[in-house]
N, C-alpha and C positions, 0 to 999 in steps of 0.2 A: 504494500500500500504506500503508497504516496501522499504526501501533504503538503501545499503547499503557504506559504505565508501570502495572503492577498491584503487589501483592503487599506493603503499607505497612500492611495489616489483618492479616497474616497472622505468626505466630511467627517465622518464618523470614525477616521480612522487615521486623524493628525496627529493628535493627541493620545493616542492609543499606543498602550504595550504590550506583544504578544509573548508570550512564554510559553516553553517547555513546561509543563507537570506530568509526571508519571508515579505514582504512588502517594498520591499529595504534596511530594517534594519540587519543589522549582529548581528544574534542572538549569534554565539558561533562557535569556531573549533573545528572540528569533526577530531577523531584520527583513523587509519587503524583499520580496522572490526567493527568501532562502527556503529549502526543501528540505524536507524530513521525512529519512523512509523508515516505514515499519515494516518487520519480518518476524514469521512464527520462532520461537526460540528452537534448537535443536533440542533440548531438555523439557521436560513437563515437571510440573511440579503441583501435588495436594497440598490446597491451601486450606482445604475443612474438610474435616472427617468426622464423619458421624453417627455413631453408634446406634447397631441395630432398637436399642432401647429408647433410642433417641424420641422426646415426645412429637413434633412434628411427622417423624417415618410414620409411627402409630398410628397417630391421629389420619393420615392420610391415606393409609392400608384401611385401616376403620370408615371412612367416608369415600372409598373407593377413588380418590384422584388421583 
């Protein structure tokens, strides 16, 4: 995926500063037509796991969702 920084021609967008955020951290400001590409990571990673006792699992085996 591709992104690109627009909006520096635009009224709305003189006074404006774009940033990087990725995990709520402000990684960096991005300057008009700078590009940023995103790609799947080669690694996966479980970020929540959740136990077969979990109440939500139950509750939604139980109302069939």
């Amino acid at each position: 995926m591709r992104v690109e920084v627009i909006g520096a021609d635009r009224p709305w967008g003189l006074d404006s500063r774009v940033v990087l955020v990725a995990d709520g951290r402000e990684i960096c400001s991005l300057a008009p037509a700078q590009e940023v590409y995103v790609s799947q990571a080669a690694h996966t990673a479980r970020l929540i796991y959740l136990d077969d006792k979990y109440f939500f699992h139950n509750l939604s085996e139980k109302l069939s969702w």
